[in-house]
Structure formats: structure tokens, C-alpha cells
Residue frames relative to the residue before (quaternion, step in Angstrom):
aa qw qx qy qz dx dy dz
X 1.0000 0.0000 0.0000 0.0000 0.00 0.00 0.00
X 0.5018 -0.5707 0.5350 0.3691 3.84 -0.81 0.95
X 0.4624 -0.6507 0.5038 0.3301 3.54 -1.27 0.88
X 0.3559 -0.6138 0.6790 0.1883 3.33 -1.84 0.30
X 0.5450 -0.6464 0.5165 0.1356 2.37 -1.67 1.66
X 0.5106 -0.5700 0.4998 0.4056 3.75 -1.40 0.82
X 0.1580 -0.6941 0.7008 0.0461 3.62 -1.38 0.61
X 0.5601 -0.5913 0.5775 0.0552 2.98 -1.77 0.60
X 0.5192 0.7568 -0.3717 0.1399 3.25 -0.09 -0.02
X 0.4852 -0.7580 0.3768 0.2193 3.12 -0.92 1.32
X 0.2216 -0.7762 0.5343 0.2511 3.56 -0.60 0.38
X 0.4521 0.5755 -0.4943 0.4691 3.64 1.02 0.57
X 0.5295 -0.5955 0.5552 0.2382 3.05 -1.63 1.12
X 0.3336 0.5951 -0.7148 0.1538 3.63 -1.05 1.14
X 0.3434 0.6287 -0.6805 0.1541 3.01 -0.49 1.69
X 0.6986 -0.5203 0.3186 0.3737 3.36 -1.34 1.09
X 0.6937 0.0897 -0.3538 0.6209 4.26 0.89 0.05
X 0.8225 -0.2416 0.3665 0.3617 3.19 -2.19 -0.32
X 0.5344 -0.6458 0.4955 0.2277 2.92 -1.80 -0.36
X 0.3967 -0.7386 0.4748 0.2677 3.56 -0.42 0.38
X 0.0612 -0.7570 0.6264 0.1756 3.51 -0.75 0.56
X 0.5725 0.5673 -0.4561 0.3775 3.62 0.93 1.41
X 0.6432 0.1581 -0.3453 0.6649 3.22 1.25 0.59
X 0.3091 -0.6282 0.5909 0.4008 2.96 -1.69 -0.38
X 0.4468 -0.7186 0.5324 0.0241 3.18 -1.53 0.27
X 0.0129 0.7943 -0.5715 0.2058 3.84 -0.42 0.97
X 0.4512 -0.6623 0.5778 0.1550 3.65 -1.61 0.52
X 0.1912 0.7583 -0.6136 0.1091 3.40 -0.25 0.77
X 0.2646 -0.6855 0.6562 0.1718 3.65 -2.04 0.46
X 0.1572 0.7121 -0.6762 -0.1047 2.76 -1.95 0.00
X 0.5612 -0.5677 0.5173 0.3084 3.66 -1.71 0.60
X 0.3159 -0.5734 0.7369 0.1685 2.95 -1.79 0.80
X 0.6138 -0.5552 0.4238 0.3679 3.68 -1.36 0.54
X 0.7200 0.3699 -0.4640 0.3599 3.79 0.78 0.26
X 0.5624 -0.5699 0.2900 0.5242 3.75 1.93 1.51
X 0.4279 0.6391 -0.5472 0.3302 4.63 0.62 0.65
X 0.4350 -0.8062 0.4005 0.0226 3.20 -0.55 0.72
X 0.1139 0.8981 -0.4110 -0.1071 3.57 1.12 0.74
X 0.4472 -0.5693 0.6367 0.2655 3.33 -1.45 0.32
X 0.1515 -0.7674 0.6217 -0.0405 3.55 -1.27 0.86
X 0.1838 -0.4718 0.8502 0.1444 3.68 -1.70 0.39
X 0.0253 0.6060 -0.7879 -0.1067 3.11 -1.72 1.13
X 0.3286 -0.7163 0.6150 0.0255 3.01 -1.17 0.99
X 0.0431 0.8230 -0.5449 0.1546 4.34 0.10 0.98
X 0.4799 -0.6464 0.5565 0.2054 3.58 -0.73 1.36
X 0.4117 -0.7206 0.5082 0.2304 3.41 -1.18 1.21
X 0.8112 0.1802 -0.0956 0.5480 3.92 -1.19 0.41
X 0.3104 0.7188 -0.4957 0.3760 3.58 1.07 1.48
X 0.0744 0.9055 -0.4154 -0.0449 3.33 -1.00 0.24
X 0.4293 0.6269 -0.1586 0.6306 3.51 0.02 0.93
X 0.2926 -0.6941 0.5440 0.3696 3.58 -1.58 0.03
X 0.3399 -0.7561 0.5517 0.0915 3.39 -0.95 1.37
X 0.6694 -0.4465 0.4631 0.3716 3.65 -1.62 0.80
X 0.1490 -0.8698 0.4670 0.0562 3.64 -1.13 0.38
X 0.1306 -0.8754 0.4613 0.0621 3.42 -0.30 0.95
X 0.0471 0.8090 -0.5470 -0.2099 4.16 -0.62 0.55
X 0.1750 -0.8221 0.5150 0.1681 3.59 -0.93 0.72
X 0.0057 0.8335 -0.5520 0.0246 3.40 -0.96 -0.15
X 0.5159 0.6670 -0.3989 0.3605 4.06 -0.61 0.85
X 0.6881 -0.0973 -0.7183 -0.0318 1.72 -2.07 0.12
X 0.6060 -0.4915 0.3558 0.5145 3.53 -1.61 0.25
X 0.7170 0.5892 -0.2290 0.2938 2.91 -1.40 0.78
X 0.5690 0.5397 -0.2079 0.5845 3.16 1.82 -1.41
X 0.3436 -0.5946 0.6869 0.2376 2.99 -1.87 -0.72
X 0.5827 -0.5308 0.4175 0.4520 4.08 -1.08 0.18
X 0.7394 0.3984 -0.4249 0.3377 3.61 0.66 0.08
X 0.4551 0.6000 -0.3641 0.5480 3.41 1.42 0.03
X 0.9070 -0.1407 0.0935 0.3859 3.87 -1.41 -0.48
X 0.5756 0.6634 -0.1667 0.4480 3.73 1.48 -0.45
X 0.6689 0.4633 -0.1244 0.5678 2.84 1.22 -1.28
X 0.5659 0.4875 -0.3534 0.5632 4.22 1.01 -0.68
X 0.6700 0.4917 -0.4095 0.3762 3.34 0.20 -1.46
X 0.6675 0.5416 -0.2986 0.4147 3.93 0.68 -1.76
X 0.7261 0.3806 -0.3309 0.4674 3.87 0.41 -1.36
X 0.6817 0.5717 -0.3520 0.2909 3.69 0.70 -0.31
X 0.6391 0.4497 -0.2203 0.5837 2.94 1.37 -0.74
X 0.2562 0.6448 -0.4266 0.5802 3.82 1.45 -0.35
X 0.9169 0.2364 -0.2153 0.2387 3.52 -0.44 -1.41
X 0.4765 0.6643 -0.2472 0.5202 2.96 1.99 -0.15
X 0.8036 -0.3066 0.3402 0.3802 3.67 0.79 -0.20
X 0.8545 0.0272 -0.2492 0.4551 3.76 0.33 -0.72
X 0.5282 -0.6009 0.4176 0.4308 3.31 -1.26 -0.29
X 0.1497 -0.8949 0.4201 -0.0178 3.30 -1.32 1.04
X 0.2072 -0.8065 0.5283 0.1659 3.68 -0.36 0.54
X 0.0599 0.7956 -0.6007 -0.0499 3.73 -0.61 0.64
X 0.1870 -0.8341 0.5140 -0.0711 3.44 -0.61 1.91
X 0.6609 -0.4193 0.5607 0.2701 3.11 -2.30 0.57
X 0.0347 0.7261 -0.6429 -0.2414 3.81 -0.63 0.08
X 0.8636 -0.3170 0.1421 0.3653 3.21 -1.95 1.27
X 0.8512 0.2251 -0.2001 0.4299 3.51 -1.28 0.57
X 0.8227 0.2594 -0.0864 0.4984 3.94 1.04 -0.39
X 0.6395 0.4157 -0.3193 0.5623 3.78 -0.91 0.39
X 0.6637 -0.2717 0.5184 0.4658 3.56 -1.59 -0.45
X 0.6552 0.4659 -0.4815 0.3489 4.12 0.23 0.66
X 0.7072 -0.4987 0.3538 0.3550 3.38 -1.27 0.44
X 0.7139 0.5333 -0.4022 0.2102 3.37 -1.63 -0.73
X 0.2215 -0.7749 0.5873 -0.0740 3.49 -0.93 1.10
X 0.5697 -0.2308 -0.7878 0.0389 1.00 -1.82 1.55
X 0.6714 -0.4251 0.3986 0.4578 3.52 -1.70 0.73
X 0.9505 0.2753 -0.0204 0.1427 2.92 -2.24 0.46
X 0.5779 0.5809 -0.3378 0.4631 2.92 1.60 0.69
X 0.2291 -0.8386 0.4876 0.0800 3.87 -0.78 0.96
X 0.2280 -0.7959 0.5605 0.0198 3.68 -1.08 1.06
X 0.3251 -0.7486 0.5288 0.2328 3.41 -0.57 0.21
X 0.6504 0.4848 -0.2989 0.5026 3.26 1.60 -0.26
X 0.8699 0.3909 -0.1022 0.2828 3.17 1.36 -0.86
X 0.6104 0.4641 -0.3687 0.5254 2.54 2.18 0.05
X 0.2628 0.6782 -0.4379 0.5284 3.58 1.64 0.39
X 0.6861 0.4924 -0.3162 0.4322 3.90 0.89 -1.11
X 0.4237 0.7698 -0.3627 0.3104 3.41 1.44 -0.97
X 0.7817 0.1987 -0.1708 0.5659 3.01 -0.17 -1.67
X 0.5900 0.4136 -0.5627 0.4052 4.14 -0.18 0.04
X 0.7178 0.3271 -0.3937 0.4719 3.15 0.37 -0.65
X 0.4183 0.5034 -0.4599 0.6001 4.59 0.59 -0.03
X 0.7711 0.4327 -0.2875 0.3681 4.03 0.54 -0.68
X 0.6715 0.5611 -0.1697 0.4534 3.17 1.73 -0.76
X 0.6963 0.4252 -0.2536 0.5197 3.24 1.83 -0.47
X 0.4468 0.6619 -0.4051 0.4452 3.54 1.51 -0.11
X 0.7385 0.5241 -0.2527 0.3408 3.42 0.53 -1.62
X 0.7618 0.2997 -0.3341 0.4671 3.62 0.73 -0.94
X 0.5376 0.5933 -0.4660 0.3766 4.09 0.76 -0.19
X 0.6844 -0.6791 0.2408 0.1116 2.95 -1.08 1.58
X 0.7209 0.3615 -0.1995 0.5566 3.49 0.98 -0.48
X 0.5059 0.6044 -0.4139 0.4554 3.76 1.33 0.60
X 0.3953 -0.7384 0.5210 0.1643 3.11 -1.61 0.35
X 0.2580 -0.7853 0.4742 0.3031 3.88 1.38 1.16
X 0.6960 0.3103 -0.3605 0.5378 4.18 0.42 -0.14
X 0.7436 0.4503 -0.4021 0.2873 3.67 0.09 -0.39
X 0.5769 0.7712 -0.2685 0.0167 3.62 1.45 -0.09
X 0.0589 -0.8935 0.4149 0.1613 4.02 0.04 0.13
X 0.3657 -0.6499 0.5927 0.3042 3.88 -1.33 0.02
X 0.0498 0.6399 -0.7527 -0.1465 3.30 -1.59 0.10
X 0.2301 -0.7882 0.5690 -0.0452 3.42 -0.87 1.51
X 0.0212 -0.8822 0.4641 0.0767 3.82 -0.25 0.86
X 0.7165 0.5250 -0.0252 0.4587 3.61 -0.24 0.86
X 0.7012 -0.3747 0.3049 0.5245 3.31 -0.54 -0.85
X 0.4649 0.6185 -0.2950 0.5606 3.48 2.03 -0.43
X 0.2457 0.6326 -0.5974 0.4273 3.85 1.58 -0.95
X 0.7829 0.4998 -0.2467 0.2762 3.23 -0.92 -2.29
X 0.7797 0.3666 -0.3074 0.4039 3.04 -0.17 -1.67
X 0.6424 0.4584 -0.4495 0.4184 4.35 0.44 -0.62
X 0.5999 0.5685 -0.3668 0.4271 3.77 1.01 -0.30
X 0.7462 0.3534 -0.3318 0.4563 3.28 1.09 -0.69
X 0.6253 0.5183 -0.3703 0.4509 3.28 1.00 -0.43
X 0.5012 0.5133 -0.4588 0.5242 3.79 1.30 -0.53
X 0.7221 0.5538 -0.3027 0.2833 3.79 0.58 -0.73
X 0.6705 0.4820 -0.0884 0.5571 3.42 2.07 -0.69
X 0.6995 0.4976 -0.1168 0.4995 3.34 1.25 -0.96
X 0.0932 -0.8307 0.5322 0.1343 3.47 0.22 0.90
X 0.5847 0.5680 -0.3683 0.4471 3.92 0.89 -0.28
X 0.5442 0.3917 -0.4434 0.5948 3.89 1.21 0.09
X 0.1983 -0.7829 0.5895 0.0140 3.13 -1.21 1.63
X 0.6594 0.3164 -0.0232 0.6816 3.68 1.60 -0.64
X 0.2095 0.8261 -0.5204 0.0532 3.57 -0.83 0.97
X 0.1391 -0.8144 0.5592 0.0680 3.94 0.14 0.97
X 0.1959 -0.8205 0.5368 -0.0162 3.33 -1.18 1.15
X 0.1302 -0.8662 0.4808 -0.0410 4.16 0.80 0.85
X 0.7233 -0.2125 0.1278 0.6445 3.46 -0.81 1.25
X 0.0812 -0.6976 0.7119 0.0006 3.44 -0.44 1.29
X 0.0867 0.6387 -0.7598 -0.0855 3.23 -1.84 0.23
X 0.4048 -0.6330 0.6420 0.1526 3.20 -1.33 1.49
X 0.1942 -0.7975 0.5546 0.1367 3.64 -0.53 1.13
X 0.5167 0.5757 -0.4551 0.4410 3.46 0.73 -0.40
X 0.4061 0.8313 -0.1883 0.3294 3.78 0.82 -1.26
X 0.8103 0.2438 -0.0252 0.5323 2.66 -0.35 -2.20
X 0.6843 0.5363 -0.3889 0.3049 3.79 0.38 -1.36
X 0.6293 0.5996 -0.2110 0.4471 3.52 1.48 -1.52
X 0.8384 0.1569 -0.0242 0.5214 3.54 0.52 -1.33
X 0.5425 -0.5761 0.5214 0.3192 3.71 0.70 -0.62
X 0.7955 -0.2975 0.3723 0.3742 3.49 -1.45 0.15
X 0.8533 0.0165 0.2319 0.4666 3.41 -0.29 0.17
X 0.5296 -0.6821 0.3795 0.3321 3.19 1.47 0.91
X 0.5139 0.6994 -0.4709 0.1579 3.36 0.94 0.13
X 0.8342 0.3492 -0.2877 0.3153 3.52 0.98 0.27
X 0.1537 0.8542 -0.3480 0.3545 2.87 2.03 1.08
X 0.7060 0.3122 -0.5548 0.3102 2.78 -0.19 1.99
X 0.7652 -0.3560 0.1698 0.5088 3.40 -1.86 0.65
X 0.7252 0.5099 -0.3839 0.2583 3.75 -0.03 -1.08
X 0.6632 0.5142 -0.2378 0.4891 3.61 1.32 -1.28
X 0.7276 0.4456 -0.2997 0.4270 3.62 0.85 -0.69
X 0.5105 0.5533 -0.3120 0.5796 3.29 1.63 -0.05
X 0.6049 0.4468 -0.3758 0.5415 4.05 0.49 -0.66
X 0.8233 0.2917 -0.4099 0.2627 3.66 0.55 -1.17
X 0.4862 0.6047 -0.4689 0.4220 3.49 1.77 -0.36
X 0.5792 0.4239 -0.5150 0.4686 4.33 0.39 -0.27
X 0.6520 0.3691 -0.4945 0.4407 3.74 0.32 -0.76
X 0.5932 0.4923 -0.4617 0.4388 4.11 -0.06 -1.21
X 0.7887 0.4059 -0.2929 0.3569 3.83 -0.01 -1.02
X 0.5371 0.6321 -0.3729 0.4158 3.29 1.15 -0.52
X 0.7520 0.4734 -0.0582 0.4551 2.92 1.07 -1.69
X 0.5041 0.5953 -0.3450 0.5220 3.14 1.69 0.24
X 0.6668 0.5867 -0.2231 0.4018 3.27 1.03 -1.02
X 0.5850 0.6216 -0.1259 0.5055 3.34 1.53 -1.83
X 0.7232 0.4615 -0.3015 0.4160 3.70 1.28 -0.87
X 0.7223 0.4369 -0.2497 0.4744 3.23 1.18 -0.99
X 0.5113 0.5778 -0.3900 0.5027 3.66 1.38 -0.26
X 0.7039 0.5154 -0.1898 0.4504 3.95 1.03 -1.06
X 0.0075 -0.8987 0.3494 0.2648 3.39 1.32 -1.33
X 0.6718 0.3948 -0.4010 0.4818 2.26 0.99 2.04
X 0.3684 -0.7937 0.3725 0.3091 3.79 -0.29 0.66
X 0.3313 -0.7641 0.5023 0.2325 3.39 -0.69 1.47
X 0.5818 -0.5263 0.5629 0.2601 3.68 -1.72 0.92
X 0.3617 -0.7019 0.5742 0.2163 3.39 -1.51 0.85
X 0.4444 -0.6246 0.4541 0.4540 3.39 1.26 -0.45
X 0.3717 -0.7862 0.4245 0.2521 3.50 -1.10 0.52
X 0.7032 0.0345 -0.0031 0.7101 3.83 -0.32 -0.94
X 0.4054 -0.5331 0.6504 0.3583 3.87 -1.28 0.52
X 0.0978 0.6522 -0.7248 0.1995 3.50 -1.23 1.24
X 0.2533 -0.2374 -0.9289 0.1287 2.28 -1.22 2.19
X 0.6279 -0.4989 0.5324 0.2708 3.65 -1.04 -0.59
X 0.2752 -0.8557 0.4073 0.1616 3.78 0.42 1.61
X 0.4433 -0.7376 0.3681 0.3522 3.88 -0.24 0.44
X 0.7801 0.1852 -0.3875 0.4549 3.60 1.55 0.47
X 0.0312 0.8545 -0.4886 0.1738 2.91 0.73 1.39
X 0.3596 -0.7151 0.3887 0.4564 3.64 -0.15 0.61
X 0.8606 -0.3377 0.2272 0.3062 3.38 -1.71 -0.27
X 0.7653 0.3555 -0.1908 0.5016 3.21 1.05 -0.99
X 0.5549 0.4461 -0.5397 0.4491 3.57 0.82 0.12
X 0.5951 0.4522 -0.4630 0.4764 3.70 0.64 -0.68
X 0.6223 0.4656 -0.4709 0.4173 4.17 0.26 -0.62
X 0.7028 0.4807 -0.3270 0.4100 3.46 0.73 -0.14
X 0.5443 0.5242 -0.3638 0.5446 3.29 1.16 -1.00
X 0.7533 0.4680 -0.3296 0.3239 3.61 0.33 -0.91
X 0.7196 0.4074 -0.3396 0.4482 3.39 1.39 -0.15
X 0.7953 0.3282 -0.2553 0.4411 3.37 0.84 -0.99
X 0.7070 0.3331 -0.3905 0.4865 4.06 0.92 -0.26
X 0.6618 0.4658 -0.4198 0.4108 3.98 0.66 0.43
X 0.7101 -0.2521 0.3781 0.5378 3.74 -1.52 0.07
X 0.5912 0.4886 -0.5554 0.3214 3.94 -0.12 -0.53
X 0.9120 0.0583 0.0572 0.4019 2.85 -0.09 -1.60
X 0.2843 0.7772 -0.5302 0.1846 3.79 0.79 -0.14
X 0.1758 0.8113 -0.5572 0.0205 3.17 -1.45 0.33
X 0.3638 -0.8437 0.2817 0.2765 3.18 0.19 0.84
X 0.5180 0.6539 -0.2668 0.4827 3.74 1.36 0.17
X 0.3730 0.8571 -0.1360 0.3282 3.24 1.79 -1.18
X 0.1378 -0.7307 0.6421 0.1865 3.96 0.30 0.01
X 0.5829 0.5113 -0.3547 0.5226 4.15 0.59 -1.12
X 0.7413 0.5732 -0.1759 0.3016 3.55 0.44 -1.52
X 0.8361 0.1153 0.0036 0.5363 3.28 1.96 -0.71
X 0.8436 -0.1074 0.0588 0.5228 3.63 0.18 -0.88
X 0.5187 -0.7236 0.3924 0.2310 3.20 1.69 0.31
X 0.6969 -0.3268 0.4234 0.4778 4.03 -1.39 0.25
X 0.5449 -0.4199 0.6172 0.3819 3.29 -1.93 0.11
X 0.6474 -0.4500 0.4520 0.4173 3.47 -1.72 1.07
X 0.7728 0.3822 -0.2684 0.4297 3.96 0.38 -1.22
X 0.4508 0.8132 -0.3643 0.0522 3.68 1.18 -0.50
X 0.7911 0.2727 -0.1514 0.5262 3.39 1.38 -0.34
X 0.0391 -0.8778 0.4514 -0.1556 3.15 1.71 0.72
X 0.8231 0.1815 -0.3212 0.4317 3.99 0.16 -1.20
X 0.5265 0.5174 -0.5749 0.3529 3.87 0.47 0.05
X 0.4619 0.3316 -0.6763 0.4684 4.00 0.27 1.16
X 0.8156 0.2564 -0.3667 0.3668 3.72 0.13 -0.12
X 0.6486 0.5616 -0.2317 0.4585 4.00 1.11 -0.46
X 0.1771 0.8024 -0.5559 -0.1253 3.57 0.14 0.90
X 0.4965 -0.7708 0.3188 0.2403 3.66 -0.32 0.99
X 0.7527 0.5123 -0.2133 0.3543 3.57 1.13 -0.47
X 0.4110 0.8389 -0.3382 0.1139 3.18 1.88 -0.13
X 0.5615 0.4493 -0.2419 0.6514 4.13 1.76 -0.34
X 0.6706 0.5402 -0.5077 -0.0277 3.51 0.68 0.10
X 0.3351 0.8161 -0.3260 0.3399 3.25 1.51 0.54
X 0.7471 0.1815 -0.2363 0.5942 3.25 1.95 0.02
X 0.4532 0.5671 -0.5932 0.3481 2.99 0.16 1.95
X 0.5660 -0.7039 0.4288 -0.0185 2.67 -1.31 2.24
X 0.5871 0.4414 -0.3723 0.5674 4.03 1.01 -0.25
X 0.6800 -0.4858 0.4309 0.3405 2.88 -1.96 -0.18
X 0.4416 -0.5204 0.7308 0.0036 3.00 -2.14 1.02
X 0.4421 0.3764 -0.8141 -0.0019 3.19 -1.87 0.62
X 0.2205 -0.5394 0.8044 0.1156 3.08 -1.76 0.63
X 0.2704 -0.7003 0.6605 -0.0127 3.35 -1.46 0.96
X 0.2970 0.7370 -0.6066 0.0271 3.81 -0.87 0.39
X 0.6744 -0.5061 0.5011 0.1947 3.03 -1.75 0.16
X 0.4925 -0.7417 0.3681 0.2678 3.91 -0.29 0.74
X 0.7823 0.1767 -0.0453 0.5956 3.36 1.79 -0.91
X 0.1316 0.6802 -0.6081 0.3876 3.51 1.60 0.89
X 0.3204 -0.5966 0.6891 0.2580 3.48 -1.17 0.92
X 0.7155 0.4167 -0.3798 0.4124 4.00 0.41 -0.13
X 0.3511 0.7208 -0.5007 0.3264 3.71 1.33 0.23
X 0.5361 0.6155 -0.4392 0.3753 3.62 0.94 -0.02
X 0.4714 0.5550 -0.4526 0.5147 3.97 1.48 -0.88
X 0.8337 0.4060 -0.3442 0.1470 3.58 -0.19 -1.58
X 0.5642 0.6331 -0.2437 0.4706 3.35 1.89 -0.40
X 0.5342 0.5326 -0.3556 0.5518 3.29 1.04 -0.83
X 0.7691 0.3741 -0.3596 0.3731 3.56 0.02 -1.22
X 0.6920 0.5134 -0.3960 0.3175 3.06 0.21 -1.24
X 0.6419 0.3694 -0.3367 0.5815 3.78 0.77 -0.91
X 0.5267 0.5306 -0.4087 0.5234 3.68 0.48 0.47
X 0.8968 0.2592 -0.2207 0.2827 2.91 0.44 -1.02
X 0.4825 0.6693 -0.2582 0.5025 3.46 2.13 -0.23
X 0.6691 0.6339 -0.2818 0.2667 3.34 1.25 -1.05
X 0.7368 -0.0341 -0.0545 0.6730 3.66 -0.19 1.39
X 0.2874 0.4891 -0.6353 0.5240 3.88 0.68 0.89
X 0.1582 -0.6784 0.7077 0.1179 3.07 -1.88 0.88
X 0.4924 0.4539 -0.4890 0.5590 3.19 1.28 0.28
X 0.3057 0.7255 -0.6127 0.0690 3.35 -0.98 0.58
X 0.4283 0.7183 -0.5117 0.1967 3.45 0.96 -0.54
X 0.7853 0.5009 -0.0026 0.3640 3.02 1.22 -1.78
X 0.5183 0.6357 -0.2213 0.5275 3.29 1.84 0.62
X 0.1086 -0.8167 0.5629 -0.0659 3.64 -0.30 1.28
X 0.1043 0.7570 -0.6326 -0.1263 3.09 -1.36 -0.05
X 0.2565 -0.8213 0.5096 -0.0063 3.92 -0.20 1.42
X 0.1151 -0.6854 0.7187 0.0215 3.47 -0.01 1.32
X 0.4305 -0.6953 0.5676 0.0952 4.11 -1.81 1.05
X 0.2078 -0.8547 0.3500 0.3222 3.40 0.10 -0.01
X 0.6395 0.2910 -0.0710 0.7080 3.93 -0.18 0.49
X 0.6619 0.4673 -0.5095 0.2898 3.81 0.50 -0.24
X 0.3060 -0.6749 0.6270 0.2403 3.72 -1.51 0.50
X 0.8032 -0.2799 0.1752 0.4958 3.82 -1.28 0.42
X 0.9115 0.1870 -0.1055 0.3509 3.00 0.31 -1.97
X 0.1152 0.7843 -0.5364 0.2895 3.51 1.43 0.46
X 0.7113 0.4416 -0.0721 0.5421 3.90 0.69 -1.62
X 0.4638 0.5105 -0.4489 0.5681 3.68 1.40 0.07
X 0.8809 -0.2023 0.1410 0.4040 4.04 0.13 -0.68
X 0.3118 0.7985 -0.3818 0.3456 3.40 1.39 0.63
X 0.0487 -0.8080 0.5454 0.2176 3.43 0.93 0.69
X 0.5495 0.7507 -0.2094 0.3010 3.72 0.68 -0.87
X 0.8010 0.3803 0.1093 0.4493 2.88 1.89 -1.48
X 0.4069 0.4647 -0.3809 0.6880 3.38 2.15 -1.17
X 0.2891 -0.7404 0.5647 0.2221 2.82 -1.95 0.37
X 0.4810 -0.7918 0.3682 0.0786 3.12 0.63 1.50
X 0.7540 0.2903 -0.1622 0.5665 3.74 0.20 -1.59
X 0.6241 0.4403 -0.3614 0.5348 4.07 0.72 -0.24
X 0.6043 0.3312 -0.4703 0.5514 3.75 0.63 0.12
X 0.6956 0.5218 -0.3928 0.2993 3.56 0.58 -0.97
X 0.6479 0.6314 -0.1208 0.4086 3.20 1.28 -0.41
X 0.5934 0.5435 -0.0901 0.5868 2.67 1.66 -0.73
X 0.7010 0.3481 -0.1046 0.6136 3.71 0.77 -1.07
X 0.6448 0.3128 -0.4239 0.5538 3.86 1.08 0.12
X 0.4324 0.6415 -0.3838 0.5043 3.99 1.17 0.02
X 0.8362 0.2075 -0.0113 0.5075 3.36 -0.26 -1.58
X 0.8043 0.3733 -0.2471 0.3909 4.32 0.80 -0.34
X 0.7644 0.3982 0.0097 0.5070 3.27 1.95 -0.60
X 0.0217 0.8819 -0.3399 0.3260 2.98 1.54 1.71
């Protein structure tokens, strides 16, 4: 087995909700196949017995496992299966160097490789396992649902299709050869400037102070990740944010291009007034189109909900509709 990298990790509870005194809860790692070392919250119904369905999460981009990942996992935890809600490569309390840097290939390895440590751990069911991806992680569990034939159950929350946005912008509004060319001279510049500096300069995360005509969704963010809700001081969003070059190949890597031939379950979750509710529609009708699997494909539009509403809204995730779901499609 490729060695593992020493980790840090705090064994104090700082996560952005409470604790549960219905499961229990431990730190655990494991290696992805390019030798990263992730950090993990398992999360293990209490008075269980047996091997139990399994479920890794991970998101939004940007976050960390004690922030919106980490709720989603202990909830479902209290619901029955056993979960693990991880750092992906380069950020959080996990390995890989340099800091702060995102792949579509490799964080796509993430969750396979979150699938590879579920299957052989003793109180799992290697057939019963599933993702729930929040965010820009949404995407990345779709593509990995699309590659990974051992994920039988995959949930996708306020999705964002990072390739997408990086390629075209918001709303496709910058979806063309000339703009994706201006943004590749700036990145390379800034490529140069890093290796000339020896070092890779921070884009910054959420804009904080916070301009008063900032549109809607930057303030829904500010309100989670730079206030008591959702802060965290591990967070990239929460502070200085990815490297300026950090997502550099999603202009050339669009990640969903096969998802139209995946045979497991599908829900995709969104918000009704998420300005990014446009990804989960696209895909899904992407992903149904000429799929003969569809029976097993959903798509759950919230009403009145905003992006981050599905970031920590117990009130709002729909909790008993995943449970239902993931005991449907993992608990045959």
C-alpha cells in the first residue's frame, strides 16, 4: 500500500453544528491512488450491529468536513448508515501539496478512493455503498457515480458544475473562444509570476468587507462562510480562498460528458431560487437524455430555497427524502 502521509488533526469537536449523542464519531484516513492522504469524520449509528449501508460526503467546494459535509454525514449517521464526511486533496486537515489546489480528475479520485476505504472496513456492506456531493462536490459525485461502478446510490445538493462555471461563467455568460482565451493569458501569467515568486498567490475567498451592491448570491455566501453560521477557520471560502491558478484545468475538463450512462441512482437536489439551480437542470436533462436507466433518476426542485439554504438548513435539506432514497436504492 503507498505510504500515508502524517496528518494533523485535531481531535476536538469544532464543527460549525452540535453533536449528536446518536452516533458515535472518530477520525480516520485513507489514500487515494495518486498516494493523498485524506482526513475523514466517521460518523457510526449507536447500538448497531452487523454490516451497515454506507454513505461518503464531501462539499461544498471550498468548505471543509466540519462545515456543511460534516451535518449532512452525522445526519444521515442518525438515520441508519455509516458515514464518513471528508477533506478533498490539497485542503482541510488532508495531505497533498501544494495547498489549495483543485482537479477534476483528482478530486473525482476522492470520493473513489472514500469508496475504496468503505468497502474493505468491517462493519460495511462493499454493495450497499453511496455519495452525497454538495456544491461543486454535487458535480464531482456525478462524475465519479459515472466511473465508479461500486457506487450504487449517489445524491447531488445545490450542485455546481465546476468545469461550467470556470469554462463559460455564471450563466454561460462568458461562453466564448475569445473570453476563455483572456482568462487563460491572465492564469498563465499568474503562472509564470508564481514560479518567478516561489510561491502560489491566494485568490481570496468570499469578498469580506461585503460591498452594499453586491448581488444576492455573493451575500448568501458571505452569510454562511464569514458569519457565526458557517465560519470555520480551515475553510478556504471562509478566508483566502483557492490559489489564483487553482482551478486552472476546469476551462479545458468538462466533467459530465458520460453522465448519461449511469446505471445507479440519481437524486439531484436544488433550491428554487439558488442562482446556480440552472447546473441541476441542465444535468439532469443531460443526464436522462438517451439513458435507459432512468426510472431510478430524480430531480427535487425546493421551493423558496436559496443555494446555501442546502448548506445547513436543517428545516430545508430534505433529510427524510434522502433517507428514503438511500434505504431504496442501498438497502435491498
Amino acid at each position: 500500500m503507498v505510504k500515508t502521509e502524517e496528518l494533523a488533526l485535531t481531535n476536538d469537536w469544532d464543527k460549525t453544528f452540535p453533536k449528536s449523542d446518536k452516533v458515535d464519531h472518530k477520525k480516520v484516513t485513507f489514500v487515494n491512488r495518486y498516494g493523498i492522504t485524506l482526513a475523514a469524520d466517521m460518523y457510526t449509528p449507536k447500538n448497531t450491529e452487523g454490516k451497515l449501508a454506507a454513505i461518503a460526503v464531501s462539499g461544498p467546494f471550498g468548505a471543509v468536513k466540519e462545515q456543511s459535509s460534516g451535518l449532512y454525514a452525522q445526519t444521515m449517521a442518525e438515520r441508519g448508515f455509516l458515514t464518513i464526511a471528508f477533506d478533498p486533496s490539497f485542503t482541510g486537515e488532508s495531505g497533498g501539496q501544494p495547498r489549495y489546489m483543485a482537479s477534476p480528475d483528482i478530486n473525482t479520485e476522492d470520493f473513489q478512493a472514500a469508496v475504496d476505504f468503505l468497502s474493505v472496513q468491517d462493519n460495511v456492506d462493499p454493495e450497499r455503498i453511496g455519495l452525497i456531493g454538495i456544491c461543486g462536490w454535487g458535480g464531482m459525485a456525478l462524475n465519479a457515480a459515472a466511473l465508479d461502478t461500486r457506487i450504487k446510490a449517489t445524491v447531488a445538493s445545490t450542485m455546481y458544475d465546476m468545469t461550467r462555471v470556470n469554462a463559460k461563467g455564471y450563466f454561460d455568460s462568458e461562453d466564448s473562444s475569445d473570453a476563455r482565451y483572456a482568462k487563460r493569458q491572465a492564469l498563465n501569467a499568474q503562472r509564470t509570476m508564481d514560479y518567478k515568486n516561489g510561491n502560489y498567490a491566494l485568490g481570496g475567498g468570499v469578498v469580506d468587507p461585503l460591498p452594499e451592491d453586491a448581488p444576492f448570491f455573493v451575500k448568501d455566501y458571505y452569510d454562511y462562510y464569514k458569519t457565526q453560521r458557517g465560519y470555520h477557520p480551515r475553510s478556504l471560502n471562509s478566508n483566502n480562498g483557492w490559489n489564483v491558478i487553482g482551478c486552472m484545468s476546469f476551462l479545458n475538463q468538462p466533467i459530465l460528458h458520460y453522465s448519461n450512462e449511469i446505471r445507479s441512482a440519481v437524486l439531484m437536489i436544488h433550491g428554487e431560487k439558488a442562482h446556480s439551480c440552472y447546473f441541476s437542470k441542465d444535468a439532469f436533462a443531460n443526464m436522462v437524455k438517451d439513458n435507459p436507466y432512468t426510472d431510478n433518476k430524480e430531480l427535487l426542485i425546493i421551493p423558496n430555497a436559496v443555494h446555501t439554504d442546502l448548506y445547513d438548513q436543517v428545516d430545508v435539506i430534505p433529510f427524510d427524502k434522502m433517507e428514503k432514497f438511500f434505504k431504496e436504492n442501498l438497502c435491498k
